[in-house]
C-alpha positions, 0 to 999 in steps of 0.5 A, spaced: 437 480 467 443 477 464 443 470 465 446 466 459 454 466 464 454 465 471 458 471 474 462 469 481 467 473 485 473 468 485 474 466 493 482 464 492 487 466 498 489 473 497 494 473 503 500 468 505 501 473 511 493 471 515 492 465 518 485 466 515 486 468 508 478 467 506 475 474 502 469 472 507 472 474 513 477 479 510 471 481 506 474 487 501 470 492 501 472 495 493 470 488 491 463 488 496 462 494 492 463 492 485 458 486 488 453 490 490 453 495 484 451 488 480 446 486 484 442 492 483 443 492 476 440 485 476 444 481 475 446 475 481 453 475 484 455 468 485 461 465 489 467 459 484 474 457 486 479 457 480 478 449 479 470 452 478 471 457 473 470 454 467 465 458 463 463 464 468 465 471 468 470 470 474 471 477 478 477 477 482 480 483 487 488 484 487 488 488 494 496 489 494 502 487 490 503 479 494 495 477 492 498 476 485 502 470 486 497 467 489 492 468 484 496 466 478 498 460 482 490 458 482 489 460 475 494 457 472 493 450 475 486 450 474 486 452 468 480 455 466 476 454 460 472 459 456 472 464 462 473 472 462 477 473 468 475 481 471 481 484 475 481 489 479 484 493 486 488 497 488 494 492 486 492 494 480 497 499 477 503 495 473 499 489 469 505 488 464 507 480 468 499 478 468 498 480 460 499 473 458 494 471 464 488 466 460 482 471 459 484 477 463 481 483 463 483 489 468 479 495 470 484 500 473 482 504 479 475 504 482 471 499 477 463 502 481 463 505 474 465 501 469 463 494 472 455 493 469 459 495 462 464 491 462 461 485 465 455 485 460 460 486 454 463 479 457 456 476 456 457 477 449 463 476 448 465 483 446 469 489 449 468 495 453 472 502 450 475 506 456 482 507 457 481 504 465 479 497 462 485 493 459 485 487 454 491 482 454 489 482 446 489 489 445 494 491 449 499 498 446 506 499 450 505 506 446 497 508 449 495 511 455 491 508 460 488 511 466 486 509 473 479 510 474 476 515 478 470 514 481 464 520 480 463 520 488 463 517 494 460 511 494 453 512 496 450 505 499 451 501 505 454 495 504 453 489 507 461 485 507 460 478 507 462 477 514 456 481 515 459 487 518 456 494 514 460 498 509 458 506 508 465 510 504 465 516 508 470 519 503 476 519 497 483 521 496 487 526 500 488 532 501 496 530 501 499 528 496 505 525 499 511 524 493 511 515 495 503 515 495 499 512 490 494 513 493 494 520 492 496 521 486 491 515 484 485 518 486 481 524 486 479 528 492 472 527 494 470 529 501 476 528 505 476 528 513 482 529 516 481 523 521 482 517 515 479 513 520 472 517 519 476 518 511 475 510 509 468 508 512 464 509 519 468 504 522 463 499 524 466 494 519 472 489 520 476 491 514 483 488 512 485 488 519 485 496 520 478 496 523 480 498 531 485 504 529 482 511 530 487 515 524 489 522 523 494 525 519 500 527 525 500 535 522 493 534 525 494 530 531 499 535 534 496 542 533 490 539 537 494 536 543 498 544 542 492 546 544 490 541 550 485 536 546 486 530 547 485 526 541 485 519 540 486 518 549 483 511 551 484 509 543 488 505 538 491 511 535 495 511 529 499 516 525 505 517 520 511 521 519 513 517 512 521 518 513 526 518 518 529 525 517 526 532 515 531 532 509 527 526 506 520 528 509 521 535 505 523 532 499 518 527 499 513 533 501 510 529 507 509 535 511 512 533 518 519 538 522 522 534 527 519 538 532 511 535 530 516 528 532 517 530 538 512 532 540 507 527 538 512 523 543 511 528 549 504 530 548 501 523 546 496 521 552 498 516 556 492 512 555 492 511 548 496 505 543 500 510 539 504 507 533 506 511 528 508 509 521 514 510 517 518 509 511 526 507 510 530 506 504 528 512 500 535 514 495 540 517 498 537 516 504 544 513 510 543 511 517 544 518 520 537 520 516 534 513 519 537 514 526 534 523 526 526 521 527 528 516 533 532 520 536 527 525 536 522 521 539 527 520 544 527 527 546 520 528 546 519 523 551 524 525 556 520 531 556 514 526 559 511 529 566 507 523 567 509 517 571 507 512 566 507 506 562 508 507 556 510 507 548 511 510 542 510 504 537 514 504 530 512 501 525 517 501 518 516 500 511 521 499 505 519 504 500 516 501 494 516 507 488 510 506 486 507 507 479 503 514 478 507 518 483 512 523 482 518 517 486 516 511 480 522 512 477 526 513 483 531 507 485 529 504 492 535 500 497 533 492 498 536 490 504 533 485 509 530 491 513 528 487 519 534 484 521 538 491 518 534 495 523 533 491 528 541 492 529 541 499 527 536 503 531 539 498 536 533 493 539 533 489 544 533 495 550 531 492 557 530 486 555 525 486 550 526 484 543 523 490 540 524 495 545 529 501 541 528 506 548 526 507 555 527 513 560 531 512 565 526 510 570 525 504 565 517 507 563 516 510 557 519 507 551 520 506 543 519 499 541 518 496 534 512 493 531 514 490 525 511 490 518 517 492 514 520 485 512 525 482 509 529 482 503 525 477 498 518 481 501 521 487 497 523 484 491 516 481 490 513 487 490 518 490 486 517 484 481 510 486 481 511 493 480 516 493 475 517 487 471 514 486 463 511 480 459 518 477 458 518 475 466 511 471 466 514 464 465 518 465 471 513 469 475 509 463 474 514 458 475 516 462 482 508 463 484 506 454 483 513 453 487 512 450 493 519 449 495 520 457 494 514 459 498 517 454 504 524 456 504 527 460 509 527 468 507 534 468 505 533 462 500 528 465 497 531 473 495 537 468 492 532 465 488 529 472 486 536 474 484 537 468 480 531 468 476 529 475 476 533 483 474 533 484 481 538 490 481 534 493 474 528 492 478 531 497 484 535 501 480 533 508 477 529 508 471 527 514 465 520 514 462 523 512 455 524 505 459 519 505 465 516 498 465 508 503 467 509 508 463 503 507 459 500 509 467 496 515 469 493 518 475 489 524 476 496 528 474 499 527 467 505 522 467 510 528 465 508 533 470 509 528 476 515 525 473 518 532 473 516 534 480 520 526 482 526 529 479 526 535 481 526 533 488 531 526 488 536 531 484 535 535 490 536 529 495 542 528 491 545 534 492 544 534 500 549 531 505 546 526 509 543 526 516 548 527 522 550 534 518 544 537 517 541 542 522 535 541 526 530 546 524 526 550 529 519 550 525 513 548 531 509 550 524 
């Protein structure tokens, strides 16, 4: 066993959007992974805030592109001495901003396979050569760096530190969806078409998506075609991806309009229905935002049950994503949640969020909001896309607490003035692309040469309200 430097998992507060932000209750299961694969290797995992990371080799899990900020602002106000800090998670991708971070070391994609290494060369002060572990020091712009893969399913059942019980059930997709860096960042293995079973056995409480039963909505249509009645009596969630079929099929997410309405008009009654879905693609206008609506709309006038009921909504403004075919694609920044809320006309029958009812004021769209506002976007792009250079402001923004405490339209002002903002949503070419040092499971030519085919293709489309509807029932 290696024991001449502690090993601690760094408890800091990964979210600033729970009330309880604490790893034990939310209780990750990459970094419970990474835990448990050393422990039975030997060596003992123990716990540190930054304040108590003096000398240890500190693991700290970035599950999303906001835990940045949180983790930069313990680091660098505790200021660490003789510390290695091993980085990993799925907000991983672009860790050009966090070089200059003291002692950082970033093991990109799933670490199960690297971490025993990685870890006994920081108890010697030495580096592991993989192309998925970075060191601040050795850093090249002109390399190549990999997300790491992963060999299989992880095989063991974990005990999360709240002490539900993790067992991966399977990896990857077998979509892979333009705007997805899920799927273009991880290699299949085993994949279950319900990603409920896909992610675990659903008897763990996991970053609030524990009570879900999930399926991909191609899925989901052809069993209630057939008279199943998936997901009746659950909490069911699915995904259309984009508000228009031009835009779905450019971003291959393979849902036609009639699959929308008849998830509206075939949905059990007695089930929570919410589907997810993306807006802000390029080229995308209120017409494409407006097409998915209206054809939940026309599934649900189709409803034969007299019932109390609603299709729930739950937008997401599209971040391009390294690895994926839509990197370098430009996104639209706006305050989604107040844009939408006008646009898709919310309010009906009195309720805020209600976008539809039918005329004997039962059934329903109403809005789940997740999509957030403006600053929200442009935090994530600052993460995605800045470089080096930003990190003096990035850690200026992170320690502020007059920023974090500031009304929503303060803080995209301040973004604005601090940071490239119309750089970071504009287009890029893979010469100037902040990540281009960064693979998935396909090379970085491959994929950016199917982004730009498909958003030439966008581009030489009309928006919706022109387009005709398709009469696929595939």
């Amino acid at each position: 066993m290696l024991k001449n430097r502690d090993v601690c998992v760094l408890v800091y507060p990964d979210s600033r959007h729970l009330k309880n932000k604490s790893f034990n209750y939310r209780a990750w299961a990459g970094l419970s992974i990474i835990k448990d694969v050393l422990e039975r290797a030997g060596v003992q995992v123990g716990a540190c805030d930054a304040e108590g990371a003096s000398g240890k080799i500190v693991l700290a899990s970035v599950p999303s592109a906001p835990s940045w900020y949180s983790l930069v602002k313990e680091w660098v106000k505790a200021k660490p001495k003789n510390s290695t800090l091993i980085i990993g998670g799925s907000g991983v991708l672009n860790v050009r901003p966090f070089l200059p971070l003291q002692g950082s070391v970033f093991v990109l994609g799933r670490g199960e396979d690297l971490i025993s290494d990685v870890v006994a060369a920081a108890q010697v002060g030495g580096i592991v050569e993989s192309e998925s572990v970075i060191y601040s020091s050795l850093f090249d712009i002109d390399s190549i760096y990999r997300l790491h893969q992963g060999s299989q399913v992880y095989p063991h059942r974990v005990i999360l530190e709240n002490g539900r019980v993790w067992h991966e059930g399977a990896i990857g997709c077998s979509f892979r969806c333009y705007f997805c860096n899920y799927a273009w960042g991880r290699t299949a293995h085993q994949v279950d078409s319900s990603y409920g079973q896909q992610i675990s056995e659903r008897d763990a409480v996991v970053a609030g998506a524990s009570n879900l039963e999930e399926h991909n909505l191609s899925d989901l249509v052809r069993g209630w075609r057939s008279g199943r009645q998936l997901g009746a009596g659950r909490m069911l969630n699915s995904a259309i991806d984009g508000q228009s079929q031009r835009i779905r099929h450019a971003i291959k997410k393979p849902v036609t309009r009639q699959m929308v309405r008849d998830a509206a008009k075939l949905a059990p009654g007695n089930t929570r229905f919410s589907l997810m879905t993306v807006v802000g693609f390029p080229t995308e206008a209120e017409g494409d935002r407006m097409e998915a609506i209206d054809d939940l709309k026309s599934g649900l006038l189709e409803r034969s049950n007299n019932e109390r009921w609603a299709v729930e909504v739950s937008p997401n403004s599209f971040r391009p994503m390294p690895v994926t075919p839509s990197a370098l694609w430009p996104t639209q920044v706006r305050n989604w949640h107040a844009y939408l809320k006008k646009e898709w006309g919310a309010g009906q029958g009195g309720h805020q969020y209600r976008l539809f009812s039918t005329p004997d004021g039962n059934a329903g769209i109403k809005m789940m909001w997740s999509v957030g506002g403006e600053a929200h976007q442009l935090l994530d792009l600052i993460a995605l896309r800045c470089t080096e250079d930003d990190f003096d402001n990035l850690v200026k923004l992170s320690l502020s607490g007059k920023f974090w405490a500031a009304s929503a339209g303060k803080k995209a002002a301040t973004l604005h003035k601090y940071f490239d903002t119309n750089k970071l949503a504009g287009e890029f070419t893979p010469e100037n692309y902040p990540a281009r040092y960064l693979e998935g499971n396909t090379p970085n030519r491959e994929v950016w040469a199917l982004g730009a085919a498909a958003l030439s293709d966008l581009r030489r489309q009309k928006p919706c309200g022109v387009v005709p509807q398709d009469q696929n029932h595939a």
